[in-house]
Each structure stands twice: as structure tokens, then as C-alpha cells.
C-alpha positions in Angstrom: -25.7 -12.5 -31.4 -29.2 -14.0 -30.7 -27.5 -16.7 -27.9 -26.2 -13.4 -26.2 -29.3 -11.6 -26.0 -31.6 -15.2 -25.3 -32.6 -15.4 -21.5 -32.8 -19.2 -20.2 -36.3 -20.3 -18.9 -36.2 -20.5 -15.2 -36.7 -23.8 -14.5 -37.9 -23.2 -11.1 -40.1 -20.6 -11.4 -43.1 -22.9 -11.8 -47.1 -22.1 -12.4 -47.7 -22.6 -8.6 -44.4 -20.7 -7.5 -46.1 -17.9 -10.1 -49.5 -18.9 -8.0 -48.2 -18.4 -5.0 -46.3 -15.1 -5.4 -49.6 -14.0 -7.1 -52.0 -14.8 -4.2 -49.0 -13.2 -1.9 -49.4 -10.1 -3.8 -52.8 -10.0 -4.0 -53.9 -10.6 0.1 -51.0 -7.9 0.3 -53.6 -5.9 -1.1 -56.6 -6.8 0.5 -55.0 -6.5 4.2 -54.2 -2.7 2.9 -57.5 -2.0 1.8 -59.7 -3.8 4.8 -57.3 -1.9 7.3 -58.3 1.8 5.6 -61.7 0.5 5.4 -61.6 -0.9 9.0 -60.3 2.2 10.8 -62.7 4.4 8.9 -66.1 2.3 9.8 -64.6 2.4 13.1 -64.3 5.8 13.9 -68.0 6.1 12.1 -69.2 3.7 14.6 -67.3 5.3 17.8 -68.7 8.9 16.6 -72.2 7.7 16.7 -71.5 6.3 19.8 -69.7 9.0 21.3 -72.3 12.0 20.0 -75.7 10.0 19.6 -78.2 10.1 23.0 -80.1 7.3 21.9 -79.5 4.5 23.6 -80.5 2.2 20.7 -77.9 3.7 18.3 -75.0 3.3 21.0 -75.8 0.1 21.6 -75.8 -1.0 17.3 -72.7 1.2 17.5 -70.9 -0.2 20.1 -72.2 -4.0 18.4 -70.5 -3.0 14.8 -67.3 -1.4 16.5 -66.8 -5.3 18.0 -67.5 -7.0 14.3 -65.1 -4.6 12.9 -62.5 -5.5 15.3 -63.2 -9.6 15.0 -63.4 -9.4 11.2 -59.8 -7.4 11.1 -58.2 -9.7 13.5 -59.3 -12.8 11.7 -58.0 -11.9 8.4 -54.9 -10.8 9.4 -54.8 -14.1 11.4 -55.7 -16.5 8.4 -52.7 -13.9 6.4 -50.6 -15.7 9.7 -51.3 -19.0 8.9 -50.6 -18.6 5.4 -47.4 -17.0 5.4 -45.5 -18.8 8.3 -47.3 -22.4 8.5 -47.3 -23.0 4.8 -43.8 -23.6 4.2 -43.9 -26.0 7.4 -46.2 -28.9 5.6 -45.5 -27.7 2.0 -45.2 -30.7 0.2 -46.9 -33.3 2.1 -43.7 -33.2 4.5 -44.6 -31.9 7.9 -41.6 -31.4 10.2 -42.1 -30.8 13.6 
């Protein structure tokens, strides 16, 4: 009875498969969150800009509204390089 209910070890699920998945699973996450986080400090930032007069608050606006949009494009971008060049030199074995 206990060989029928036993479940065999996966031999291939290894601790950097496990890693991997994890860290998947995780940036998953953080891309979520940043892009709620992103679109809300952007609309903050295009508000001021759109209803504030001074000049000096437009201008800080307008400076944080391009950060927000270089900070979101580069970690979706590193997300990129992760998921699709990875399995192209994984293992030491690049193969053009």
C-alpha cells in the first residue's frame, strides 16, 4: 500500500530549476507592482503639470514624468533579457 501512495523524487527538478522558477515568480511580481505604482506617480506628476502655474513645479513635473517612464522601460527590458536570452547561453553553450 505505501509503494502506491509513494511519489518518486523528480530527478530533474533541481535547486536552481526551483531557483529559477522562484525568481520567475517573484520579478512576475515586481513588474505588477512597479506598473500600478508607475501609472499612478505618473498621472500625479502630469496633474501637477497640467493644473500648477508655476513654472518651477511644471518643469520638476515634467522632469519625474521622464524618470518614471526610463525606470519602467528598463526593468521591463532587463525582465527581456532574462526571459528570452537566458536559455540561449544557459549552460556555457552559446548558439548562435
Amino acid at each position: 500500500m505505501m509503494v502506491l501512495f509513494a511519489q518518486p523524487a523528480a530527478a530533474a527538478d533541481t535547486i536552481w530549476s526551483r531557483f529559477s522558477t522562484i525568481m520567475a515568480d517573484v520579478y512576475g511580481e515586481l513588474v505588477g507592482i512597479s506598473t500600478i505604482v508607475a501609472v499612478t506617480a505618473a498621472s500625479v506628476a502630469l496633474l501637477v503639470r497640467m493644473i500648477s502655474r508655476n513654472e518651477r513645479a511644471v518643469s520638476e513635473a515634467t522632469s519625474w514624468l521622464k524618470r518614471i517612464i526610463v525606470t519602467w522601460i528598463v526593468l521591463n527590458t532587463l525582465g527581456f533579457a532574462v526571459a528570452y536570452l537566458q536559455p540561449l547561453i544557459q549552460g556555457g553553450q552559446y548558439t548562435p
